[in-house]
N, C-alpha and C positions, 0 to 999 in steps of 0.2 A: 376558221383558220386553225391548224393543228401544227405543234412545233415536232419536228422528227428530230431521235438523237441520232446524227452521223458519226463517222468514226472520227472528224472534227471535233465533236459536243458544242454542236450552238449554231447558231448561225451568226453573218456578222451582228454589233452590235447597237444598231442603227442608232436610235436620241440620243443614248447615253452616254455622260460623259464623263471624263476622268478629272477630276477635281485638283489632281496632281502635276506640276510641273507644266509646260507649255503646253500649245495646238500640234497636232499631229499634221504634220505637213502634206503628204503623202503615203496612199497605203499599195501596194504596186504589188501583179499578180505576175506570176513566173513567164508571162511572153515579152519580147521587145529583148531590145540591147541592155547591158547591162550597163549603168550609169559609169563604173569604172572599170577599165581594160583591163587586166593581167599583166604586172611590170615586175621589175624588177623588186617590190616591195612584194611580191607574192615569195619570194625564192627566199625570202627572211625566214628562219628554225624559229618555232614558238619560244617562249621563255618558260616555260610548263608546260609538260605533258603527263599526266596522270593515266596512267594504260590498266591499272588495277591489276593485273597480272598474275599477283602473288596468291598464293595457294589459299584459300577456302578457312576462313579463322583468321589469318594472319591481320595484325592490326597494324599494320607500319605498311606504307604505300610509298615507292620510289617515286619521285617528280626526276621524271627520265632525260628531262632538257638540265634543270639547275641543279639532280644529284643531289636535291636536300628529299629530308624524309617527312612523310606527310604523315598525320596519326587518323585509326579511325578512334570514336567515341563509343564506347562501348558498356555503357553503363549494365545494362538488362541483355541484350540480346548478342550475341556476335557476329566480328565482320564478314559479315557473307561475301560468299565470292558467287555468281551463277553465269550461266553462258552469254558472253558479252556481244557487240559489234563484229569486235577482233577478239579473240582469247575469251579473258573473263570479263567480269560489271562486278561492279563495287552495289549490294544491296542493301538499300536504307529502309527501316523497317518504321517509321512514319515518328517514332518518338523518344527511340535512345541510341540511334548510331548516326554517322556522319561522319565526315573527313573535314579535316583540319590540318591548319599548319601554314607554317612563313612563308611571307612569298614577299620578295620587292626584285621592279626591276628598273630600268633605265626609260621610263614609261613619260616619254611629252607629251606632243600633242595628237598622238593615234594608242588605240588599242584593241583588239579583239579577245573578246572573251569567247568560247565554245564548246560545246559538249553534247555526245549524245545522250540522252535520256529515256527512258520509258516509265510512267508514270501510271502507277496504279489507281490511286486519288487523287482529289483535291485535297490539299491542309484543310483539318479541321475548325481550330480558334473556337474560341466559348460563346458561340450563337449571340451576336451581335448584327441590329439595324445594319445596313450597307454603309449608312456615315460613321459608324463608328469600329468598321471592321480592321482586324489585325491583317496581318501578312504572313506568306512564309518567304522563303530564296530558293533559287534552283540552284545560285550560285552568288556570292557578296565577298569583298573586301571592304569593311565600312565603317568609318569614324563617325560623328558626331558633324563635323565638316568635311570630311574629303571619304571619297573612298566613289564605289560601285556597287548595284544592288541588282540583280534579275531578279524579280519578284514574282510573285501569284499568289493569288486569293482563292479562298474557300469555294468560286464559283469558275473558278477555272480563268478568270481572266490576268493577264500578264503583262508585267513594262519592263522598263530596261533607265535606271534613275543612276546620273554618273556628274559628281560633283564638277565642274566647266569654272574654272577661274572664282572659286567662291561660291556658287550659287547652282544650286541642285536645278538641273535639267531633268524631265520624263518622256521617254519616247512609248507609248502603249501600242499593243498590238491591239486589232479594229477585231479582231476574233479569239473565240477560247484556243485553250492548250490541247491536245490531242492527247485521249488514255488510251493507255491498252498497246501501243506503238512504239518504236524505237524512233525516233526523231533526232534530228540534230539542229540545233539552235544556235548562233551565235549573236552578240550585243559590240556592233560597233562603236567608236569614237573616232572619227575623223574632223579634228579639230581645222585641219588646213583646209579642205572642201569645206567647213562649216557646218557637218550633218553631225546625228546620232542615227542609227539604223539595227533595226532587229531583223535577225531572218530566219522563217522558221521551214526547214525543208522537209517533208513529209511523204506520206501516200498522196495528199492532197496538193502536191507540187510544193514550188519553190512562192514562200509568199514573204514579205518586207513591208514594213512602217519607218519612216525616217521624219526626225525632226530637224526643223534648223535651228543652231546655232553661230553666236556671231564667227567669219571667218578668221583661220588663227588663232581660233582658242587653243587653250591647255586645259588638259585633264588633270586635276590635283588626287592623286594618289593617298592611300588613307597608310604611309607607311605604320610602322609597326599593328594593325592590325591584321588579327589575322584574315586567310584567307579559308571560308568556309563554304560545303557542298554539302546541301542537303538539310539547310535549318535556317530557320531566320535571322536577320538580323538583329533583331528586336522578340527576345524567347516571349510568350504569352503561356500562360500557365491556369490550369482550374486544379484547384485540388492540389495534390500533391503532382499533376501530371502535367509534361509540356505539350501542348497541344496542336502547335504548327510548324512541324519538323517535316517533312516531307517521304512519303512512301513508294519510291521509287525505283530505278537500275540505273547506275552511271556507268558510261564509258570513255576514252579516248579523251579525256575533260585537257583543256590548250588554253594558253593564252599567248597574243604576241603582240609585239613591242608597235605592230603596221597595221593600219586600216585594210583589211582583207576584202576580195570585192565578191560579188553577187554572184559572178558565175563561178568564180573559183569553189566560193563553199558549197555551192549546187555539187560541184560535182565530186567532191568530197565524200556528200549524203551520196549520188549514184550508185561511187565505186565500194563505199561501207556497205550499202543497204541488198547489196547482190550475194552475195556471204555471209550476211547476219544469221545470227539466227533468230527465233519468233520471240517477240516481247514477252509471250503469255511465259515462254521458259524461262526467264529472268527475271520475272514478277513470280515466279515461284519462293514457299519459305522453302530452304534445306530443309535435308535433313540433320545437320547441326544445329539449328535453331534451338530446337527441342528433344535435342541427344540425351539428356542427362536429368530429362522433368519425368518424372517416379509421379507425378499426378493428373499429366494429360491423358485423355481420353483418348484410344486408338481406335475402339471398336463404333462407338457411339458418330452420329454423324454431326458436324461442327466448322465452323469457316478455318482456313489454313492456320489462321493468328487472328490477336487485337480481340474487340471489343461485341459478343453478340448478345440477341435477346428475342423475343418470339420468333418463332418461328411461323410462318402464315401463308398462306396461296399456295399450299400443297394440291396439286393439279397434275392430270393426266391429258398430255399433250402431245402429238407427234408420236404417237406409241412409247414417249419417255414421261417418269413422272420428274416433275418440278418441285421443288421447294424453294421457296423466298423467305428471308428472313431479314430482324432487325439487325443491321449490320453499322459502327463505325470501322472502317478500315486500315485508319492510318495507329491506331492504338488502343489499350484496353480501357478506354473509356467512352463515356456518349457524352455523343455529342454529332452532331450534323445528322440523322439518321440517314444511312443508304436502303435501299432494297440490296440485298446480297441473293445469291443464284445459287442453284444445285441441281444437279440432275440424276437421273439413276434409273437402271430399267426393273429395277426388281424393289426399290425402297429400302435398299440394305445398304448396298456399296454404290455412293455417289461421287461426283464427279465437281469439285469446284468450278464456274464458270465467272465470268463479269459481271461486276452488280449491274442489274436489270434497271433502275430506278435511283438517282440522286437529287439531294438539294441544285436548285435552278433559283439564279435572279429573276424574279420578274420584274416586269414592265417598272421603272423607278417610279415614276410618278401615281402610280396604280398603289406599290408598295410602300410611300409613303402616304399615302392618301391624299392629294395635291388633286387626283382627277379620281372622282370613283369609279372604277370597271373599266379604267381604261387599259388597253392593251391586253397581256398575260397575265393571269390571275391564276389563284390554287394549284403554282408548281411547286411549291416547298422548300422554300425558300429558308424556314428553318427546320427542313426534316420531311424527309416522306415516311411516315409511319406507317404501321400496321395496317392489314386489310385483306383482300382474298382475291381469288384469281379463278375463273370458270373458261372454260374452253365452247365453244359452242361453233361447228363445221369449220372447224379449222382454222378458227380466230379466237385466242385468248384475249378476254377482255381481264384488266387488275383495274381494281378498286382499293384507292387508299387513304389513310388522315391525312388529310395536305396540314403543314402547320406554319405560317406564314408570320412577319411583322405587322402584325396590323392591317389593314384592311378589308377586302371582301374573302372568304372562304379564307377565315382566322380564328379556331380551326373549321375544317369541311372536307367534303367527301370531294372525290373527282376519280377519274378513269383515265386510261390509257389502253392501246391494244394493241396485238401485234400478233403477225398472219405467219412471222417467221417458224418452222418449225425448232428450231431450237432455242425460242423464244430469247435470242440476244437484242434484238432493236425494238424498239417501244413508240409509238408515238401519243404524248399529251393531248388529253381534249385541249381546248385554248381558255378553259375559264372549268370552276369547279362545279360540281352536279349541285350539290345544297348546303348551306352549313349550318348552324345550329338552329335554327330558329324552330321554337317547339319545346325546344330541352335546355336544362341549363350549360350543359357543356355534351360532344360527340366527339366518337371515337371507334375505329375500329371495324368498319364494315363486314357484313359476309352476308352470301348471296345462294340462294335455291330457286326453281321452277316449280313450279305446278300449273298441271296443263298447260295453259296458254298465256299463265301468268309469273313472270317475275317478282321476285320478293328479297326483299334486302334489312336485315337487320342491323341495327347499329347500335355498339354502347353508349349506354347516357348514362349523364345524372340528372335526374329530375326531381320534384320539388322533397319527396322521400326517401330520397337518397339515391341509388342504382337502378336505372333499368335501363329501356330500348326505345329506338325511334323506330319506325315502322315505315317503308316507303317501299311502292309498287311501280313494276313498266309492263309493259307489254313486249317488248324484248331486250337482249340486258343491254343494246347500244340505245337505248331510245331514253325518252325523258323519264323520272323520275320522282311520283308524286307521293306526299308525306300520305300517309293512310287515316282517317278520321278515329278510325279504332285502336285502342290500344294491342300491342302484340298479344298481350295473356289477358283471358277473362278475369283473374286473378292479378288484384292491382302490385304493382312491384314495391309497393311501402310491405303489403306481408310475405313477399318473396325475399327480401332482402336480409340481407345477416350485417345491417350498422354500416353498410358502407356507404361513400360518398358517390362512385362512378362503377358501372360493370366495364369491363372491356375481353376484349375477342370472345364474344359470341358465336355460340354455334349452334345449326339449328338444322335435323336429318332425319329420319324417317329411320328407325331402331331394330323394328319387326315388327312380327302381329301374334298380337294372343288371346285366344277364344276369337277369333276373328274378326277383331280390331286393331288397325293399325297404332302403333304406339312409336311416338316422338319423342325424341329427346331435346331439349334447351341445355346449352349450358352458356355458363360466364363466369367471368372472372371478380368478384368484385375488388376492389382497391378503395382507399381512405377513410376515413371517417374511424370506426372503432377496430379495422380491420387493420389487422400487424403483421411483420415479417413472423416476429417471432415469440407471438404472445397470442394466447385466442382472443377471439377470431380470426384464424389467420389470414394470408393470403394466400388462397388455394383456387383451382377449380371448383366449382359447384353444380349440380345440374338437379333439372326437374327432365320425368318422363310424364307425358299426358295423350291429348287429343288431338286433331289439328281438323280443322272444320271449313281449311280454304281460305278463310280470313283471320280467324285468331287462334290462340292455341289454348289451349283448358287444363294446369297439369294436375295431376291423380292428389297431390299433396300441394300446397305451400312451401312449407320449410321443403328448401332441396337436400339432398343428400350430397355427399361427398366424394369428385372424381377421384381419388386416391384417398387409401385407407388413412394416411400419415402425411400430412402434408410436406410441402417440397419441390413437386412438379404442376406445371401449372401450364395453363392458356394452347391448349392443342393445338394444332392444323388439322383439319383431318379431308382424305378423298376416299371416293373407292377404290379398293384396290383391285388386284387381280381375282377375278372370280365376283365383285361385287360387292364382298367386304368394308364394312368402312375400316378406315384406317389412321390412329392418331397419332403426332409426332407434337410433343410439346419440349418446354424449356425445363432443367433441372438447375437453378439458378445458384450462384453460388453463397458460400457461408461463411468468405473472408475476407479479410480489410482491404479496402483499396492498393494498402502497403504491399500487399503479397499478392493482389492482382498488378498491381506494376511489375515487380520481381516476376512475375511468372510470365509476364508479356502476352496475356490472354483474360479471355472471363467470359464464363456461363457457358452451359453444352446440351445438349436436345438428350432426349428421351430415347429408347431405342424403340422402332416402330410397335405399335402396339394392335390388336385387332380390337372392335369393340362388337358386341351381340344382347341381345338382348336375354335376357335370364328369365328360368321358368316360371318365376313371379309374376312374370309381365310385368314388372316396375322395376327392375335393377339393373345397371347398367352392367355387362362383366367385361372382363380385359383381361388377353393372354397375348404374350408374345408371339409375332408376328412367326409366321412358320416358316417362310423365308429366310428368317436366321439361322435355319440349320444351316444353312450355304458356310456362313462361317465356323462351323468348327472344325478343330485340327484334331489332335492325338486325342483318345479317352483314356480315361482308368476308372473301374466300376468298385462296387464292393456289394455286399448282398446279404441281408438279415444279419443287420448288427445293432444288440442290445445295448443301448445308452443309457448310463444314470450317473450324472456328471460331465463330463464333457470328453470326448474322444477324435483325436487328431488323428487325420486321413492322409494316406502317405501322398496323396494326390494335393495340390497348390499352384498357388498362383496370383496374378493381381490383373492379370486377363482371360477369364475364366468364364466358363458356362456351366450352373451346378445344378440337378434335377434331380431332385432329394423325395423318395417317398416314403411315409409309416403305414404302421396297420392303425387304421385308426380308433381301432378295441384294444389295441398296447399300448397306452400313452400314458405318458404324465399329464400333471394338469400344465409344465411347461416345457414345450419341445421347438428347437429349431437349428440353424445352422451360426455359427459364427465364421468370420472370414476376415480376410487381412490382418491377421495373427502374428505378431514377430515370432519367434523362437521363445521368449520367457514372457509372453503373452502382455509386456507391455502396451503395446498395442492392441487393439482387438476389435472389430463390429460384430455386435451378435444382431442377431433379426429369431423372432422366435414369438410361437403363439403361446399367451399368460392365460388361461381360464377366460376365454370372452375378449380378450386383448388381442391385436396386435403391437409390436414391441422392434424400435431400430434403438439399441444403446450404443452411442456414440462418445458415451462421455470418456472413454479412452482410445479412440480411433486415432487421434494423433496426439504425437508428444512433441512435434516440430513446428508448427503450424499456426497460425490466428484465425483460427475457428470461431464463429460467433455463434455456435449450435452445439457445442461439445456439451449435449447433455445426452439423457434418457427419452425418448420421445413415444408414447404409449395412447391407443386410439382407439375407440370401439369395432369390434371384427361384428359385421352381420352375419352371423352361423346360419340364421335363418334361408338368408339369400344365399351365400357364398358357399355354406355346407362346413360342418365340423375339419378343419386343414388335414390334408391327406397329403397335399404335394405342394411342397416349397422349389418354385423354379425362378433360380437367382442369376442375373449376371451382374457379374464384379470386372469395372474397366477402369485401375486405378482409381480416381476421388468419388467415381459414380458408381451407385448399385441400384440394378430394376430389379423389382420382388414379383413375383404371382405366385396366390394363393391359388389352389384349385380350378389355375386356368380362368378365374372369374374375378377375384379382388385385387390391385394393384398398388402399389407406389412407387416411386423412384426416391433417389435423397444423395445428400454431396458427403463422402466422407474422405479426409486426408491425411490415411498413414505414409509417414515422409521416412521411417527407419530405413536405414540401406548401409552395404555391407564398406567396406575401404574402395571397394572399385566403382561404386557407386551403386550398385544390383540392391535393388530392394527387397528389404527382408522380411517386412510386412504381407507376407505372401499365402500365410496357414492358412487349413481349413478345417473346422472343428464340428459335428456334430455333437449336440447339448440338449438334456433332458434332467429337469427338476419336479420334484414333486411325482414320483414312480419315476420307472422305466419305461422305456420307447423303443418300441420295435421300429428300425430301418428295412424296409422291407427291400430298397434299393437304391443306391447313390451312383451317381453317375455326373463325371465330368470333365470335360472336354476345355480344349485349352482355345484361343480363338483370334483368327487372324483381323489383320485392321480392318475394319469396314467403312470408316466414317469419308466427309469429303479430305 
């Protein structure tokens, strides 16, 4: 049995049950008569209308029935306005905006609450068991005793809880909430019929749950609280950040004083949903969002907003390539992991899509352990992590870390596939592939062919710290068995550099030299004596060796180092065009949670990178992707200019392409480029090769900022491999800078000059060539200024 996502998300939710408020009386699908006719209680004006209307920014929202002013919340981000139902939608960006404000009306014993909505995610909350999970609202007026609540949970399901003479009543919907859509939803109270009723009118028709309550009730009203859109009743916080605010589009939001009936509001959704325009355009960020951030990435590829982290199942599919990525959606923090989407036909300029992949309840009694293996198992339920994605005749299969509450495949691999070519629909195996057994802890999957055999690596820790589990099919949908031999002939206690776990693993075939083919490994390690910001760091690592069909043999032990300077880490990598492989990893960031709230984002990918194999036959090299020419705009050159000291180019920028070349018989012993230079060099990144070093000093890159790396950062350069530096080619996109040396040595690294002038324009823009210890012939500089590329 395999669960499909529809544009529903779920199917109903057959055992399970809602622990809250009474039995669902009836769950009723859009044919038959409607239980109440159209009377003269339809012809009643709401007591609220909220139409969002007002211009793009604007934080004050007319309630166009009672003429009082509503406020949005605008802590971090501002009131979005985007294309709504009717006019505009009021956008909530998952964890600092919302509408607020007064509302009381003349409310007995009937009320309709309603609103359209489009819904990007589920609310996040701090990864809590199913009994002890938080909430958010779509929409709440709520005391302590009286008031109203429309709710939803981190897994998409929803009720409708409205204080009835004292004593909190729940009406639950029997299915999840629908993303990616404009819907309209309304939460009845008909006190005099004795019901409570929700109805949610969709693509998937008009559907309704109603509860009874005793005939004649009253609805107790939560006066003086307010009335809020787009945040919980009840804030839940990790950290400094709120975590179940909701990431959304609101529109036409009404209340009225009458129990509104089933066909009326059917037809309501009709006559809005012929005019709409598409949700996906109202789930857009503005361009205001991020009008005025001097340190977002334009060129580099990256989700719209909020919260990312590896990037992985970079995959050519459909004659488009794909990237997935760790994604929380609703803010810049983790928590729930989604798969996020991207597409792109050249690996330069992509295309945001629908996350591919989210946390799912499983089966309750499965997830609490009550029955073992009963039902859905290894959906991820706290997170679909990391893993990789292969295409094979037209069916991409993803492999990922399912990371559950306890039970079976806690954590564990499992799969998914989908035949679509723009790979938006997925369907789950019904239980996970394997989960640790073997290793102390797994993580990470990634997956190659040879001949007629499949092969799947995965990080562990095992009893020496870091390495891999090893498991074989015979094709990548078939079973999957642990392999008796270890991956490397070389045990992972002397591969390892102190750490606890490797993760995202990569394992490709490099080239051949003297006519042997040569493979590269790489991994990640993490814990144990490995640090952000202290050696051993955490970086990529990689061995080149042998690969003999069954195990790999590398040339050394000790691995060398994907990047010169650490910074950038955990690739994706596919073929690209022509054959190429092709890496895109995370360039992760280097400041406080404080100023990833404030910035309303965190972490940004690499710009594509090629990778080849070096005339050593043992080194890995790395040059920027050649396809980035696509994005340059204007040049400005210069040509044989002697430096000793540092020399300012009339040419600048803070999005910029810079291809710096010396003679490499004029040099000093220290020569390179500085960049993001204020005017009195307050500011400054220099990047430049020391005598056998390479060199990013940062320790003055910002004077605005909480930088947790604002130092000197200085690495061993392989001259051997890499060749004495002839050509520094750098891009600078705001807080990120990629380096290559000689087309062969690389790193990436995060730096944040924040100087900018009264209008806001940043001034951190200079570009300096710099030579100590002699003179440096430039033999030619060249650079180009460079349009957005990213998603």
């Amino acid at each position: 049995m395999t669960e499909q996502r529809r544009t529903d998300h779920g199917p109903r939710l057959g055992r399970r049950t809602f622990l809250r408020g009474a039995t669902v009386a009836a769950a009723v699908a859009a044919v038959g008569v409607p239980r109440l006719a159209a009377g003269a209680a339809e012809a009643a004006d709401p007591v609220l209308h909220l139409a969002y209307d007002e211009a793009n920014g604007a934080t004050e929202f007319l309630d166009k029935a009672g003429q009082r002013t509503f406020s949005a919340h605008v802590a971090k981000n501002p009131a979005e306005r985007v294309p709504g139902v009717r006019g505009n939608a009021f956008r909530t960006d998952g964890f600092s905006t919302w509408a607020t404000g007064d509302f009381a009306a003349p409310i007995t014993s009937q009320l309709t609450v309603q609103t359209w909505v489009a819904l990007e995610s589920y609310p996040s909350g701090t990864e809590l068991p199913y009994e002890e999970l938080s909430s958010s609202s779509i929409i709440h007026q709520k005391s302590d005793s009286a008031g109203f609540d429309l709710g939803i949970n981190t897994y998409g399901e929803w009720w409708f809880t409205a204080t009835i003479d004292g004593k909190e009543r729940t009406v639950k919907a029997p299915w999840l909430f629908p993303l990616y859509e404009w819907v309209h939803v309304a939460a009845v109270v008909d006190g005099d019929a004795g019901e409570l009723r929700i109805q949610l009118d969709s693509s998937a028709g008009t559907r309704e749950a109603r509860l009874e309550i005793p005939a004649g009730s009253t609805f107790d009203q939560a006066t003086g609280a307010p009335l809020v859109i787009g945040k919980a009743a009840k804030d839940e916080t990790m950290d400094i950040f709120l975590v179940n605010a909701l990431d959304a589009a609101y529109d036409d939001t009404k209340i009225y004083t009458v129990a509104r009936d089933k066909a009326a509001l059917a037809a309501e959704y009709t006559a809005g949903i012929e005019g709409a325009g598409s949700a996906d355009e109202a789930l857009q960020v503005t361009a205001l969002r991020f009008a005025d951030d001097v340190l977002r990435p334009r060129v580099h590829a990256m989700p719209p907003a909020n919260w990312t982290n590896e990037p992985h199942g970079l995959v050519e599919h459909g004659g488009k390539f794909h990237l997935f990525y760790q994604r929380t959606p609703n803010g810049p923090f983790k928590s729930q992991m989604h798969w996020g989407h991207m597409s792109s036909a050249d690996l330069v300029t992509w295309k945001n899509q629908h996350d591919a992949l989210l946390p799912e309840l499983n089966d309750r009694e499965a997830q609490l352990g009550a029955v073992a293996g009963a039902g859905l198992s290894g959906q991820g339920s706290k997170g679909i992590w990391s893993g990789d994605v292969v295409s094979v005749d037209g069916t991409a299969y993803a492999f990922f870390t399912t990371v559950n509450y306890g039970g079976p495949f806690d954590p564990g691999v499992t799969r998914a596939t989908s035949s679509d070519p723009d790979l938006a629909t997925w369907t789950k195996d019904s239980a996970g592939l394997f989960d640790k057994t073997g290793v102390n802890d797994t993580r990470d999957p990634y997956l190659f062919a040879d001949g007629d055999t499949w092969h799947m690596v995965v990080g562990a820790a095992v009893d020496t710290g870091g390495g891999l589990a090893h498991y074989t099919a015979s094709s990548v949908g078939g079973q999957w068995t642990r392999s008796e031999k270890p991956f490397s002939t070389v045990g992972f206690g002397q591969m390892d550099i102190g750490s606890v776990i490797w993760e995202m693993p990569v394992f490709e075939k490099l080239g051949t030299h003297d006519g042997t083919d040569v493979y590269i490994l790489l991994a990640n390690p993490i814990g144990g004596e490995v640090s952000k910001l202290t050696e051993p760091y955490t970086r990529g690592v990689y061995w080149t060796g042998t690969w003999d069909g069954a195990q790999f043999t590398p040339f050394e032990a000790t691995p060398k180092p994907l990047d010169v300077i650490h910074g950038h880490l955990s690739p994706a990598v596919a073929r690209g065009q022509g054959g190429s492989l092709v890496g895109i990893g995370i360039v992760d960031e280097r400041s406080s949670s404080q100023m990833q709230l404030d910035l309303g984002w965190a972490h940004t990918y690499s710009l594509p990178r090629e990778w080849r194999l070096l005339a050593d036959g043992r080194t890995l090299g790395q040059r920027a992707l050649p396809a980035l020419q696509s994005l340059r705009g204007t040049k400005q050159s210069v040509a044989d200019v002697a430096v000793s000291g540092d020399h300012r180019l009339a040419a600048q920028g803070n999005q910029v392409e810079i291809l710096a070349q010396v003679d490499p018989a004029s040099t000093g012993t220290r020569y390179g480029l500085a960049v993001c230079a204020s005017p009195d060099d307050q500011e400054i990144t220099r990047i430049y090769y020391d005598d056998g070093d390479l060199v990013i000093d940062k320790s003055s890159s910002s004077t605005g900022f909480d930088n947790e790396e604002a130092v000197l950062l200085r690495a061993p350069y392989d001259e051997a491999a890499f060749g004495k530096p002839e050509t520094f080619h750098v891009f600078v996109d705001h807080s990120v800078v990629d380096v290559f040396v000689n087309d062969a040595a690389a790193f990436s690294n995060r730096i944040y000059p924040t100087r900018t002038d009264a209008d806001g324009a940043a001034l951190s823009t200079g570009i300096l060539l710099t030579s100590g210890g002699g003179e440096t012939l430039f033999t030619s500089v060249d650079v180009w200024t460079l349009r957005a590329g990213g998603a």
